[in-house]
N, C-alpha and C positions, 0 to 999 in steps of 0.2 A: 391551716394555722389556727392559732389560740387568737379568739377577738377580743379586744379588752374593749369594753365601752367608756369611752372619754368622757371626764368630767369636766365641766365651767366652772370657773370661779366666779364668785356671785355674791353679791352685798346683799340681796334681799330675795325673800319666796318669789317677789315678783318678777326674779331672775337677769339683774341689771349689770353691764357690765361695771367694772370699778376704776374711782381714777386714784394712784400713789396721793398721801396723805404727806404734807411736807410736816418737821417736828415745829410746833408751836412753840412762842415764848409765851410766859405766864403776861396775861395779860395789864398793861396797868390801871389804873383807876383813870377815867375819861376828865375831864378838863371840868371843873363844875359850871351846870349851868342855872339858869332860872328856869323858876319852877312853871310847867306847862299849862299853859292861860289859852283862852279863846281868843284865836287868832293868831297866837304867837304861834308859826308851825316852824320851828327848828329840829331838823331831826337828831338823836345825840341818845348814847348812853345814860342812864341813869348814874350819878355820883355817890360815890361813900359807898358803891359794892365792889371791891375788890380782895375779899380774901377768897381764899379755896383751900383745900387740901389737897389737889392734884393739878397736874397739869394742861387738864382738858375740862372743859364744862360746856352744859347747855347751852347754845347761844336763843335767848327766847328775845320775840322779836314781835311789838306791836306797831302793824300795818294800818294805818289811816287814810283812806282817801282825801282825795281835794277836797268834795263837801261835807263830810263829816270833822269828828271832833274825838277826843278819848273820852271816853264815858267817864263820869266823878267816882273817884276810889278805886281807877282802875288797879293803878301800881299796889295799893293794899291787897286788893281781892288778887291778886297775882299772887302777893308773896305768901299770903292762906295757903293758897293750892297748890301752889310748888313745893313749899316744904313739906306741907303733907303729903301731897303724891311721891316727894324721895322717900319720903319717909314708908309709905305704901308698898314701894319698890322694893326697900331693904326688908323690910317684915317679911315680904312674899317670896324671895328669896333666899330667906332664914330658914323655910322650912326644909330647904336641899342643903342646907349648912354652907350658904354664900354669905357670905359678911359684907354684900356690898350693894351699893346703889349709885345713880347717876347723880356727875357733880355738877353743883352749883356755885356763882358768884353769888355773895352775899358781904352782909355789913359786919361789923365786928361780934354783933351781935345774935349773930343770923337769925334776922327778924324780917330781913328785906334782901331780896336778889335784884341781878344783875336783869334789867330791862332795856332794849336798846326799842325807843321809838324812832319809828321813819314814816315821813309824810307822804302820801302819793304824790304824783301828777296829773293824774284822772280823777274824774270823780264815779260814784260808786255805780252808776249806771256804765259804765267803759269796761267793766270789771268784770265780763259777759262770760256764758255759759261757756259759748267757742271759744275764746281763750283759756277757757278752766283757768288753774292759779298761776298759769304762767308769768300772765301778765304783771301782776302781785311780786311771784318769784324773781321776774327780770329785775326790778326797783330794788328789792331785798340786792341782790349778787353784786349790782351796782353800788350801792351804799356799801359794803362792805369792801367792795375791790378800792373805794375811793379812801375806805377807812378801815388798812388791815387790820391794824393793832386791836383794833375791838372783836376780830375773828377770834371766838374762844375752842373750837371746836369744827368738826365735818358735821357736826347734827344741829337740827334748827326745829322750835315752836314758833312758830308765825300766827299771830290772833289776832281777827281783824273785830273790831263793833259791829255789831248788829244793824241791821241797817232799820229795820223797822220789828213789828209784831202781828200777828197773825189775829185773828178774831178770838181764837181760843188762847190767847194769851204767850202762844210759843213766838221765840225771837229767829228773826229771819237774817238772812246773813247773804254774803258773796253767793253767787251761782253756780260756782263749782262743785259738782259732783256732791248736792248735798251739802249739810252747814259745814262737815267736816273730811278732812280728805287727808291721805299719809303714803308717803311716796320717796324712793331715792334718798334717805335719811333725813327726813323736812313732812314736814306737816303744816296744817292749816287747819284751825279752829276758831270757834265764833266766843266772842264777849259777851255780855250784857251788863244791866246794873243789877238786878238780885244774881247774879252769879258768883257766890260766896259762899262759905265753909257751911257758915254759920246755919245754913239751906238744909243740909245733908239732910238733915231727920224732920226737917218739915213738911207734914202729914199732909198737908195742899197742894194745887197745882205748883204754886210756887219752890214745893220741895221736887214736885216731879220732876218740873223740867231742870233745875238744879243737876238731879244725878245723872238724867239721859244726859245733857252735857258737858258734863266734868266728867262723867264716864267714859262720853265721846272723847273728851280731850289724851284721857288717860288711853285710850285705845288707838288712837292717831299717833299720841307720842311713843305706844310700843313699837308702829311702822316705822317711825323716822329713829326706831331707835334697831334698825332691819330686822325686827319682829314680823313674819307672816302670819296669816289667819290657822286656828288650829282650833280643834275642840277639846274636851276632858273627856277622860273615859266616864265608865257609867260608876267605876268606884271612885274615883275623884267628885263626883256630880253629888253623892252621895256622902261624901265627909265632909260634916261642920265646920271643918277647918279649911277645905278648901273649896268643892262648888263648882261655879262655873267659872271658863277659860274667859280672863281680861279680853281676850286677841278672839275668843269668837261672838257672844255676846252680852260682853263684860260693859257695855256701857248701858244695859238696861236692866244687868243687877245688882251694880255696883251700890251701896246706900243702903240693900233691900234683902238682898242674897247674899250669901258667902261669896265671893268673888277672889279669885289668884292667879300667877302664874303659871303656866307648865312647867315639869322638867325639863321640856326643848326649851320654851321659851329661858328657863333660867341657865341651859349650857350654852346660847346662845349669848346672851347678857352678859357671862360670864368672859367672855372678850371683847366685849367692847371699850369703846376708845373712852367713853365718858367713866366707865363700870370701875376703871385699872387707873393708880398713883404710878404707874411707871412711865416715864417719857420715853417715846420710842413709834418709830414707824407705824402705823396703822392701815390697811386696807389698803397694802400694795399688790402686785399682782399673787398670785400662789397656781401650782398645778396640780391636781392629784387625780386618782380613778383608781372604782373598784376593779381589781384583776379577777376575781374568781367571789362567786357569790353561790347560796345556796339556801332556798326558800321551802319550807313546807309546814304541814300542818299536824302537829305531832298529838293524837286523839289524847293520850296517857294525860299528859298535861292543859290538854284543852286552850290549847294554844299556836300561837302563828311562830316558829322560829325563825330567825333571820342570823346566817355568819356568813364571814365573809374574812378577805383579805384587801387591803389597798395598796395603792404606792404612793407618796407626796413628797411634795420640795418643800414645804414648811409643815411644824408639827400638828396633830392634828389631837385637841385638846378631846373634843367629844362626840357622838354622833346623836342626830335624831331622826325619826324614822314618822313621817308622817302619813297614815293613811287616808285617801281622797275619794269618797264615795262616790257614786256619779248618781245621785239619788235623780229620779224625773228626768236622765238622759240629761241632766245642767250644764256638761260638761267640765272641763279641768280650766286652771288658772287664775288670774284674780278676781277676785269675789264671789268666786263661785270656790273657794275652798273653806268657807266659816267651820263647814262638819270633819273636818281634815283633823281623825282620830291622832296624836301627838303620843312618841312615849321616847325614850330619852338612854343612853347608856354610855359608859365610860369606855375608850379603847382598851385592849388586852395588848400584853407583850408582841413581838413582831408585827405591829400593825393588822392586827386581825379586832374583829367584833364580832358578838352573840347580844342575841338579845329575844328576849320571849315575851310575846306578846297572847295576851290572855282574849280569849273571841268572848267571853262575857262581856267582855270592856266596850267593846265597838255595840252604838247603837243600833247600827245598820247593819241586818243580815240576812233581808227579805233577798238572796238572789242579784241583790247592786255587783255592778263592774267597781275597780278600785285602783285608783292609782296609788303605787309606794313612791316618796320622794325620799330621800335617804339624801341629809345632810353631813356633812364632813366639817364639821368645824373648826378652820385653824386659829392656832393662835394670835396669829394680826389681825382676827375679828371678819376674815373673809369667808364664805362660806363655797364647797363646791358640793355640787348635786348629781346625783343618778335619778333616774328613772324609771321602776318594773311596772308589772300591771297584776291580774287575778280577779279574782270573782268569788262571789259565794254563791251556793249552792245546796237548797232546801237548808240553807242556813248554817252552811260551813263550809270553809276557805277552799279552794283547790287553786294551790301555785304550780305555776309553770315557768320558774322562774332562775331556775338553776342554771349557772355557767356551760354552755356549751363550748366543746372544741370546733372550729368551723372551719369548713375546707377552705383552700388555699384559693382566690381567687385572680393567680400570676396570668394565667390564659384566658380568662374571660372576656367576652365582648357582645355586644350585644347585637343581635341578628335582626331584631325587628320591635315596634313600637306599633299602637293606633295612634297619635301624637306627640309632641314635645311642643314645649317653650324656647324659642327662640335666644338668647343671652342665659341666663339665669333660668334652668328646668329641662337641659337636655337630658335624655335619657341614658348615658354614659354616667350621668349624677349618681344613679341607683349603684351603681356596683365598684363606686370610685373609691371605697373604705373612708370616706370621710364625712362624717356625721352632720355636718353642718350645712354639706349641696344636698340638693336633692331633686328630682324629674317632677315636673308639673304638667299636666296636662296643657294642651294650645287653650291659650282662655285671652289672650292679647286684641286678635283675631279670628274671624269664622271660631267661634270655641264648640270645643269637643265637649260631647256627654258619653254618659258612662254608656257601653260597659267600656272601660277603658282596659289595653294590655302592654306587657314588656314581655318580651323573646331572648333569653339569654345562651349565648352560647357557653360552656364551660370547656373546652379544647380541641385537641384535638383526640383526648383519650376518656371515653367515661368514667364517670367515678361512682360509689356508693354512695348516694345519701338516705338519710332516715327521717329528714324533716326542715323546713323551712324557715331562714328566719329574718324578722320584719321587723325595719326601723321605720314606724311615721316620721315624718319630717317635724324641726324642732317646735314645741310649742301642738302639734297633734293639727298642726294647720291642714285643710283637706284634707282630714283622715280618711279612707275609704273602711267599708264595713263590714262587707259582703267580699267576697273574693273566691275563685278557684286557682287550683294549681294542675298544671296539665303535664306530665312526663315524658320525653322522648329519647331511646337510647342509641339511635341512627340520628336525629335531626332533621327527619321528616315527617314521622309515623307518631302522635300524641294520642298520650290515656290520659286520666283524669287520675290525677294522687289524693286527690279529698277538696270537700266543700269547707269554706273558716268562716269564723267573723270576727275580727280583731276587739280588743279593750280601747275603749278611748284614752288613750293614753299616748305621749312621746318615747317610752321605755323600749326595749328589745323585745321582741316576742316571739315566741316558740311555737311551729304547727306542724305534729306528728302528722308526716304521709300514712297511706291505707296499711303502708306495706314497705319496705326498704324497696328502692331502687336503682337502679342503671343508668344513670342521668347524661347525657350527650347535651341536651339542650332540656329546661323547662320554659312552661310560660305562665306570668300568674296572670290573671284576666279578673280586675275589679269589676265589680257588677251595682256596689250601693255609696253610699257615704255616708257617713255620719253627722253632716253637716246640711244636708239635704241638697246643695247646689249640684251641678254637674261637673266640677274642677275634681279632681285627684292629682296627690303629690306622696311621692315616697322618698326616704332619705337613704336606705341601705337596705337591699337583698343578700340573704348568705344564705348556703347549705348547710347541714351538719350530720 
């Protein structure tokens, strides 16, 4: 039978599931209060911001601890930076001919936005590494559950003060993952008192650390706005007008360097819930997957082409096509995709895409492994993903990535294992067509090391195959690396159909035998990992 690889629906790179968005009412103007004094900690919206032009805005959110305080001019230096970063937003999005940007609550004047402060209960030492922002987050979800009305949106900036400085004059902040961190449509950034506009171009330390963190801010808030990490190509890096990627490392050229959006980044933006004046659903479930895909390296045009066809249950406005180098063996996932080459195209008639991607563009072409992520962007701002792999090769592409028909696995069963995982990781996992189980090696108890194997039966009648093919399990967890394939056309008697070693990657992957063959039974026998432990886990074996 024909395998289609299922896709997730997914709010962020970081691949999260999604919860239904209920429709918001415009919010109203908060109860006014007095104005924020030492000591007084009432936590509350800021008053006289309630216009918008749409129906969704940032909810930006200053988190204070029990012993601290808001630093003097916080709410000014807020409202510098926010309007200039929408402002930042819309410009860098102009140049894909988007007319749009994220909305904010402001005063009639829009000279001042919507600030909701909230007081801890802790103080700033409780506020610990092992918690990351959680803790933070809990107090944030709770103020707002106790006070919906002032819920403007699913997206959230959270800025906490500084907590101290550092000898060389840098401000030190919460201990989560660094001063700044962006997650699940929500971020966390740090304050200070010279953190203000008026900084940008100041040729001192004081302008430095200015841009590294307003930079930061602006690259936290492409996360929370389900922005993944991505890089520019080499002719983007090289136009005046655009430079380096906000989302790879846009917070240390931001002020200094030309700095913008990507194409992904701006079809991405281009549905979101703050981006769009239309009220209506956002970020409900969606299902889609590619059915038939077809990757190669076409010399003439000196380029990587990518088509394809899909199927989905809501419309799918654009696609981006990330590629993820695995420079230094770093492996895939978050933070480890900043060099994740980005390029961008609009769907064709019947759900089909093309898209040509230029090998000058990509920095990396010493011989790196590569993961492609290919997103599907629908219009409720949900995103679902595939996964392939490839490599270069004395410094050009060879894909292996083309749709295969795969045998029917109605009679298959499995004859033998070196171990399983007892609940979750038995070995029936591998060949269940369901992408999501998968067989783990025994690692609970007495755990196995490699060489680890699976013994499949395919029926009671041989069949031809030409080649092998391999799902790591989701996310590339215990990938193994090294492998052989063993043939048998009785179910007793095994050859050897060739030596592999897979892409770090979670995508499908394709391994031509020596030779076609007669297949009664194979056996694949891991031999390494990628990960260097002793565990191996697979998610789906097929023939084809």
């Amino acid at each position: 039978m024909k395998y289609h690889l299922l896709l997730k629906a997914i709010g962020l790179v970081l691949f999260l599931s999604c919860s239904k968005t209920t429709t918001l009412p415009q919010s109203p103007s908060p109860k006014p209060e007095l104005p924020i004094e030492v000591n007084k900690r009432e936590s509350g919206s800021r008053s006289g911001t309630d216009k918008a032009d749409r129906p969704y805005n940032l909810n930006i959110v200053y988190f204070v601890p029990k012993d601290l305080d808001t630093l003097v001019g916080y709410e000014k230096r807020l409202d510098e930076m926010m309007l200039w970063g929408q402002q930042w937003f819309h410009d860098k999005m102009k140049l894909y001919s988007y007319d749009k940007t994220f909305g904010l609550l402001t005063n009639d004047q829009k000279t001042k936005v919507r600030i909701t402060t909230i007081y801890g209960t802790k103080t700033s030492s409780q506020y610990t590494l092992e918690g990351g922002a959680k803790p933070i987050w809990d107090e944030i979800e709770a103020y707002y559950k106790a006070h919906p009305q002032e819920r403007l949106s699913d997206h959230f900036l959270n800025i906490v003060p500084r907590y101290s400085f550092k000898v060389s004059g840098e401000p030190t902040g919460p201990p989560y993952h660094g001063a700044t961190y962006g997650k699940n449509r929500t971020c966390f950034v740090l304050d200070y008192e010279d953190m203000e506009m008026k900084n940008m171009d100041d040729k001192t330390d004081k302008g430095k650390w200015f841009r590294l963190y307003y930079g930061g801010l602006l690259h936290e808030l492409g996360h929370a706005l389900n922005l993944p990490h991505n890089m520019q190509t080499v002719s983007e890096l090289n136009d005046p007008n655009k430079g380096s990627s906000m989302m790879h490392i846009g917070n240390y050229t931001l002020g200094t360097k030309p700095t913008f959006l990507t194409p992904a980044d701006c079809e991405m933006l281009s549905v979101n819930q703050l981006f769009n004046k239309e009220q209506k659903e956002y970020y409900g479930a969606a299902k889609a997957r590619i059915t038939e895909i077809t990757g190669n390296y076409d010399q003439s045009k000196g380029a990587i082409i990518l088509s394809g066809k899909y199927e989905t249950d809501i419309p799918i406005t654009g696609i981006a096509v990330y590629n993820d180098p695995q420079v230094n063996n770093e492996g895939i996932g978050t933070n480890k995709d900043y060099n994740a080459v980005s390029f961008a195209t609009k769907p064709l008639n019947g759900n089909r895409f093309y898209l040509e991607m230029p090998v000058t563009d990509f920095t990396y072409r010493n011989n790196e492994d590569y993961e492609i992520k290919i997103f599907l962007i629908h219009e409720n701002g949900i995103f679902s993903n595939a996964f392939y792999s490839y490599r270069f090769v004395n410094n050009l592409p060879v894909l292996n990535i083309s749709t295969r028909t795969e045998l029917s696995k109605a009679d298959w069963s499995i004859d033998a294992f070196s171990s399983e995982e007892s609940g979750e990781g038995k070995a029936v996992a591998a060949i269940d067509q369901n992408l999501m189980s998968y067989w783990h090696s025994r690692w609970s108890s007495n755990a196995t090391v490699y060489p680890h194997s699976l013994t499949i039966n395919v029926g009671s009648t041989a069949v031809k195959a030409k080649g092998l093919v391999y799902h790591a399990r989701p996310g590339a967890y215990r990938h193994s690396k090294n492998f052989e394939v063993q043939i048998s056309d009785d179910g007793t008697n095994f050859t050897s159909a060739g030596e592999f070693q897979t892409i770090y990657s979670q995508g499908p992957q394709y391994f031509h035998f020596n030779s076609e063959h007669s297949v009664k039974s194979f056996k694949i026998i891991l031999k390494s990992s990628w990960d260097g432990t002793g565990n191996a886990a697979i998610a789906e074996l097929g023939l084809y």
